[in-house]
C-alpha positions in Angstrom: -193.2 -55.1 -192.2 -194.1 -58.4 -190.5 -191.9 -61.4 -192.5 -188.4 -60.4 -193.4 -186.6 -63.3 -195.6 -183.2 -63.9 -195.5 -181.8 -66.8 -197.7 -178.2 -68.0 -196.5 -175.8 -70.3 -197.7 -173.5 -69.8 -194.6 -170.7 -68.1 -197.1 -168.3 -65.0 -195.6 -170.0 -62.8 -197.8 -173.7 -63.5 -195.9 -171.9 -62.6 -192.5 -172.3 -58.6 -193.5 -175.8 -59.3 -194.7 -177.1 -60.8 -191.3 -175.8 -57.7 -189.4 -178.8 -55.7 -192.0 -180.9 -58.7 -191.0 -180.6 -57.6 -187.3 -181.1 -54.1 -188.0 -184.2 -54.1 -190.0 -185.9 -56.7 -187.9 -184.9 -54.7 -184.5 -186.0 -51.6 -186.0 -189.4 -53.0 -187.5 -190.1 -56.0 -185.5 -190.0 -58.0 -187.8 -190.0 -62.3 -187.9 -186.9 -63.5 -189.4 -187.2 -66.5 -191.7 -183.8 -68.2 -192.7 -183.6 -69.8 -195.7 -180.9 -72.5 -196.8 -181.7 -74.3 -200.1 -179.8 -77.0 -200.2 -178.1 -78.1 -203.8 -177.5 -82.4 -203.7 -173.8 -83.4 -204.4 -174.1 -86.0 -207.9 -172.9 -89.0 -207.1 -170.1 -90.1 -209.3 -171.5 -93.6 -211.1 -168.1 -94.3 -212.4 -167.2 -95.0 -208.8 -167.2 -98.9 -207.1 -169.7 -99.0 -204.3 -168.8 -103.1 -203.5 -172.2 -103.1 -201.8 -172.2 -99.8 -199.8 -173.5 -96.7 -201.1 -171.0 -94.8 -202.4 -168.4 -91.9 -201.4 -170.5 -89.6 -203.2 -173.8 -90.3 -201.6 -172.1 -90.3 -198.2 -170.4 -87.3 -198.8 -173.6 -85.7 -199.9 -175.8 -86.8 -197.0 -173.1 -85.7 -194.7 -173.1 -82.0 -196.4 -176.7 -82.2 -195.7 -176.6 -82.8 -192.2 -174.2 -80.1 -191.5 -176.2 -77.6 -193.3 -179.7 -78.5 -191.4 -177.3 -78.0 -188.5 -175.5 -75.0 -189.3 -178.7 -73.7 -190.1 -180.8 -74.2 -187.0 -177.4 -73.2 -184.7 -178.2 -69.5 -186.2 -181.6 -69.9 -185.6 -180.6 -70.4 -181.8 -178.5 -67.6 -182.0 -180.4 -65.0 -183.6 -183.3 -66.4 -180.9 -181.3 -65.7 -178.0 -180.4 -61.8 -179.3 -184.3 -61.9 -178.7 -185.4 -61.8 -182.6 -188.2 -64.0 -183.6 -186.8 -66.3 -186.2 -188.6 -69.0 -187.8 -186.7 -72.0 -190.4 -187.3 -72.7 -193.9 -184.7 -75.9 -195.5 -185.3 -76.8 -199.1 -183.6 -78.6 -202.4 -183.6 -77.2 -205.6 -182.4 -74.4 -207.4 -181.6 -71.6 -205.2 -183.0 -68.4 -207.1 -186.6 -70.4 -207.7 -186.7 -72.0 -204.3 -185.9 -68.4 -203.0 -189.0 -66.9 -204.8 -191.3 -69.9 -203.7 -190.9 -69.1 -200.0 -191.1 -65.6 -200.8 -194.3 -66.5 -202.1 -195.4 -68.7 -199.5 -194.2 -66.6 -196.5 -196.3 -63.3 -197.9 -192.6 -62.3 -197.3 -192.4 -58.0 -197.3 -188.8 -58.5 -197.9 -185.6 -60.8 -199.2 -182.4 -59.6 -197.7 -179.6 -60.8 -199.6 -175.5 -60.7 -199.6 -173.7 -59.6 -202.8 -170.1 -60.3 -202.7 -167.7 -58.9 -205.5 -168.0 -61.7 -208.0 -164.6 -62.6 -208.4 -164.6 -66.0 -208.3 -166.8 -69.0 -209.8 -168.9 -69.1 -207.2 -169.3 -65.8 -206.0 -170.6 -65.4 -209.7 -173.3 -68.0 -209.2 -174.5 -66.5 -206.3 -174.5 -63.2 -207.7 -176.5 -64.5 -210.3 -178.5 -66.0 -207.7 -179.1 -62.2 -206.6 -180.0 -60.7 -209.7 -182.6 -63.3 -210.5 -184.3 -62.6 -207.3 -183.8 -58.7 -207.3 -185.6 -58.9 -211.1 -188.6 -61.3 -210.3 -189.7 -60.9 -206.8 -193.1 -59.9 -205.8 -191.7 -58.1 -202.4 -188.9 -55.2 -202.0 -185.2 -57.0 -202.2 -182.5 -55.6 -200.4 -179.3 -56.1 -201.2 -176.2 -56.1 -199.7 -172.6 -55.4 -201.0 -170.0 -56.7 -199.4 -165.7 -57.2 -199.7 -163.9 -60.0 -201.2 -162.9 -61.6 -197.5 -167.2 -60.9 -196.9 -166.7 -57.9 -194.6 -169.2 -55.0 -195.1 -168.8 -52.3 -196.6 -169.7 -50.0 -194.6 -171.9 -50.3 -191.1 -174.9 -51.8 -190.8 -177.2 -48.3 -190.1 -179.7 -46.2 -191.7 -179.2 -42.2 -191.0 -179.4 -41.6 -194.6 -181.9 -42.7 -198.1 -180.8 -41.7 -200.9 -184.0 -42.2 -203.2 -182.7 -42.9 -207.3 -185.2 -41.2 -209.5 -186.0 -41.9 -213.0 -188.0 -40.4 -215.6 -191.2 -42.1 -214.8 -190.6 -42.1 -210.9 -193.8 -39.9 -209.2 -193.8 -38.2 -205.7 -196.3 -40.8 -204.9 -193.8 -43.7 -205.5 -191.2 -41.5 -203.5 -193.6 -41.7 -200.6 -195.0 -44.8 -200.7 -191.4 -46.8 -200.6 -189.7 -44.6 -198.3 -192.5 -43.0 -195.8 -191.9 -46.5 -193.2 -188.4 -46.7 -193.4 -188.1 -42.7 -192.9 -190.1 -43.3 -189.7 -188.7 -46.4 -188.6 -185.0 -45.3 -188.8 -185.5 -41.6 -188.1 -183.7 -40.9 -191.3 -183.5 -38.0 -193.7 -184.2 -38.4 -197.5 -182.3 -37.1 -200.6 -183.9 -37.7 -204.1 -181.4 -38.1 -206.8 -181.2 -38.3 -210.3 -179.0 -41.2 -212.3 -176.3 -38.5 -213.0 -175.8 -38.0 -208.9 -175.7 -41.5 -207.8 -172.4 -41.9 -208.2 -171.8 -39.1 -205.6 -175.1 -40.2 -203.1 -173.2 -40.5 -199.5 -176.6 -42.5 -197.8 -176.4 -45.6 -195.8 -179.2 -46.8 -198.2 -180.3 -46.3 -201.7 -184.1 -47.2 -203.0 -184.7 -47.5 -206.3 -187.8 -49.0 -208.6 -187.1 -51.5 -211.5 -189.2 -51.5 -214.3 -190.9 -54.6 -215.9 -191.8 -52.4 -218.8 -188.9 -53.6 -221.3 -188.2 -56.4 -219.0 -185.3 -57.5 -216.5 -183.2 -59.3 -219.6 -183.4 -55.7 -221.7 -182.1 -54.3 -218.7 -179.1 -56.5 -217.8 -178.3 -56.7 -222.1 -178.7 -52.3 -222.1 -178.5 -51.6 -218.3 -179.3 -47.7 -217.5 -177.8 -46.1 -214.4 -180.5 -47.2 -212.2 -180.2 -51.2 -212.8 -176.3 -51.2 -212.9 -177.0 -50.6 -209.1 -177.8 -53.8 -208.2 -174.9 -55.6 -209.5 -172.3 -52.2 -209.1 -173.3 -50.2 -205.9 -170.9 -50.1 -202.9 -174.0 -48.8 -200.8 -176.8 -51.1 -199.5 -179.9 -51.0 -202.4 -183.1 -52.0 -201.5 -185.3 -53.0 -204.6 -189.2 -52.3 -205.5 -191.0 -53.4 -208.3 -193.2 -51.4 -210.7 -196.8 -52.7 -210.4 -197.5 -54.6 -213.6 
């Protein structure tokens, strides 16, 4: 693992995620690249501008500002706790621009905050999430948190919980779980979908299938999938090989 991802959009809910950010990159030495993808505020045209550009576009340019700066202050700060971070600032549609930079970073994971979708917006991002988790090329790790975007439990790996399915082989077992075993010293349990309710891990792996694809599986979710959107422990995300 040499380019760990982490899209932020500075939110409470991406606070617990950043502490999983630390870990994995301390543990695998990993470069950090942060992500904000920035979303333009539309203008309102009904406004009068009487020769000056608008509240709306000053508004927006100012929201922009702050979030180049709010992003390069964590850059700073994640650089002095002696991580190697790099910067990534884009506009568009957040799930899409995610997967570009994924794309175009050879990234070998996307660590991403999942808060409890109560709200508006904690729906969008969690839509946001779900996109990613269903068409990214890398492993997505994803990371629950509370409504007020404390985690849900500590950021540390003693623990895998590995959830099989019916098609899952011991070479699949070994291939997504041999590194982080090593890396974290941890111990592995395999279980089926009818124990994953009861798995007490730090950190669940799991495969998603492209077979009937991601939609069939969010309209007639099994076990396995409901994971991403339901799980109060960490899930990290692979991708059958199409």
């Amino acid at each position: 693992m040499t380019n760990l991802l982490f899209p932020t959009d500075f939110s409470n809910h991406m606070t617990a995620a950043l502490d999983w950010v630390r870990l994995f990159a301390r543990k695998t030495g990993a470069t950090v690249t942060l992500l904000h993808v920035y979303q333009p505020m539309i203008p309102d045209s009904t406004l009068p501008t009487v020769g000056d550009p608008g509240l709306g576009i000053m508004a927006s340019q100012e929201i922009e500002e702050i979030s180049r700066q709010q992003i390069n202050e964590l850059a700073t700060k994640l650089q002095a706790e002696g991580l190697s971070v790099e910067v990534e600032w884009r506009i568009g549609s957040v799930d899409d621009e995610i997967l570009e930079v994924a794309k175009e970073r050879v990234a070998d994971l996307i660590v991403m905050g999942r808060s409890n979708l109560s709200t508006f917006f904690d729906r969008l991002a969690g839509s946001a999430v779900t996109d990613v988790a269903g068409e990214a090329r890398c492993p997505v790790l994803i990371i629950p948190t509370t409504a007020d975007g404390e985690s849900v439990r500590p950021a540390q790996v003693h623990t895998i919980a590995y959830a099989m399915q019916a098609q899952t082989t011991q070479a699949q077992v070994t291939f997504q779980t041999e590194s982080l075993l090593e890396a974290f010293d941890a111990q592995l349990v395999v279980l089926t979908e009818d124990k994953l309710d009861d798995a007490h891990a730090d950190l669940i792996v799991m495969e998603l299938s492209p077979k009937a694809g991601f939609l069939d599986n969010l309209l007639h979710p099994n076990h396995t999938t409901a994971l991403i959107e339901k799980s109060d422990i960490p899930v990290l995300v692979y991708h059958e090989k199409k």
